[in-house]
ZAMARGU-4260 file (C-alpha; in steps of 0.2 Angstrom, whole numbers, plus 5000, padded with zeros to 4 digits):
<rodrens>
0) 5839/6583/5312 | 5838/6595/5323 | 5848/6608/5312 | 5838/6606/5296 | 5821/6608/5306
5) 5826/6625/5313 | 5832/6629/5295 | 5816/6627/5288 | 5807/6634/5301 | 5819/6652/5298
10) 5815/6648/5279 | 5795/6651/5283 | 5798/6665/5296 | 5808/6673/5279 | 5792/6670/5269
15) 5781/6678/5281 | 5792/6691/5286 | 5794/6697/5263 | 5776/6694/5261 | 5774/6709/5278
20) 5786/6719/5269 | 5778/6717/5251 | 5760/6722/5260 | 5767/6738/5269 | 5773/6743/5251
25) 5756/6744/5245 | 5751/6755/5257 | 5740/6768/5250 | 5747/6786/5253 | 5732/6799/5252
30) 5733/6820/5249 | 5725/6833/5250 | 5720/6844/5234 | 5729/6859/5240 | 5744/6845/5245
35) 5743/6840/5228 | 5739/6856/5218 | 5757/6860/5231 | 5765/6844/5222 | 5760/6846/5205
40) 5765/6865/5204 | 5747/6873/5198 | 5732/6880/5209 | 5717/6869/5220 | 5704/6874/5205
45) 5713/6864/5193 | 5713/6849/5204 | 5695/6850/5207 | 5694/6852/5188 | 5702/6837/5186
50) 5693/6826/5200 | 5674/6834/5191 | 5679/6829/5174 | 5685/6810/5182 | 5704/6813/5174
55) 5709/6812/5195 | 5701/6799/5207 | 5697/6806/5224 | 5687/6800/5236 | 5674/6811/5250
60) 5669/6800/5259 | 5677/6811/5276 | 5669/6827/5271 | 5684/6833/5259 | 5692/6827/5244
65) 5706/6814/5248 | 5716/6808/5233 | 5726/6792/5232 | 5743/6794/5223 | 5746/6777/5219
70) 5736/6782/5204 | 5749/6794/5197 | 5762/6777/5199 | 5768/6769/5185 | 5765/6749/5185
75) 5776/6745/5173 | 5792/6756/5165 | 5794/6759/5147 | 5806/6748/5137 | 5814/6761/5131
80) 5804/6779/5135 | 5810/6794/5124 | 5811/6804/5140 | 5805/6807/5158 | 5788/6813/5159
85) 5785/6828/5171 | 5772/6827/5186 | 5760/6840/5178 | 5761/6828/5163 | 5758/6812/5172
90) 5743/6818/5179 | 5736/6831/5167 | 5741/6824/5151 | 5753/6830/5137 | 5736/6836/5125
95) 5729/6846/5142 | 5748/6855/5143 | 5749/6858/5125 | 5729/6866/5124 | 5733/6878/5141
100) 5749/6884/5135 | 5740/6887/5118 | 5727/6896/5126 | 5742/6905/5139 | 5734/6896/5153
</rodrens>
C-alpha cells in the first residue's frame, strides 16, 4: 500500500506543479510605447495614435502609458492562414497599411 500512496501523492504534486507552470504562462508582459513603437518598427506618435483612437489598449494608471502585449497574441491559429501576418499588421491592420502607403505615409 505503501507504494501506491506515495504514487498518488506525486500524481497531485504533478497537478499542482502543471497548474504553477500554466499560471506563469499567463503572465502579462507590459511595454513601453517607445518599447513598442521600437518593436513594431514606426515612431511613439503612431502608438499614441493608436492608443487615443482605442485600436491599442494601454493603461496610465503609473503616470505613463504601459501596454500589455498579450493583446497582439493570437488565441487561436488559423486552419490554414494564406500567409504570416507581419507585426505592423497584427497591430495596425491591413486597411491602416494599405491607406498610409496610399498616402506615402
Amino acid at each position: 500500500m505503501y507504494l501506491e500512496e506515495e504514487v498518488e501523492h506525486l500524481k497531485r504534486r504533478v497537478d499542482e506543479l502543471a497548474a504553477e507552470v500554466e499560471k506563469c504562462r499567463r503572465v502579462e508582459s507590459w511595454v513601453t510605447v517607445q518599447e513598442l513603437a521600437e518593436i513594431m518598427q514606426t515612431s511613439p506618435e503612431n502608438i499614441y495614435r493608436r492608443i487615443n483612437a482605442g485600436k491599442i489598449t494601454a493603461d496610465k494608471s503609473t503616470g505613463n502609458w504601459r501596454i500589455p502585449l498579450s493583446q497582439f497574441q493570437k488565441e487561436t491559429k488559423p486552419a490554414v492562414p494564406d500567409r504570416m501576418l507581419s507585426a505592423k499588421e497584427k497591430i495596425f491592420g491591413k486597411e491602416f497599411l494599405r491607406e498610409n502607403i496610399q498616402k506615402g505615409g
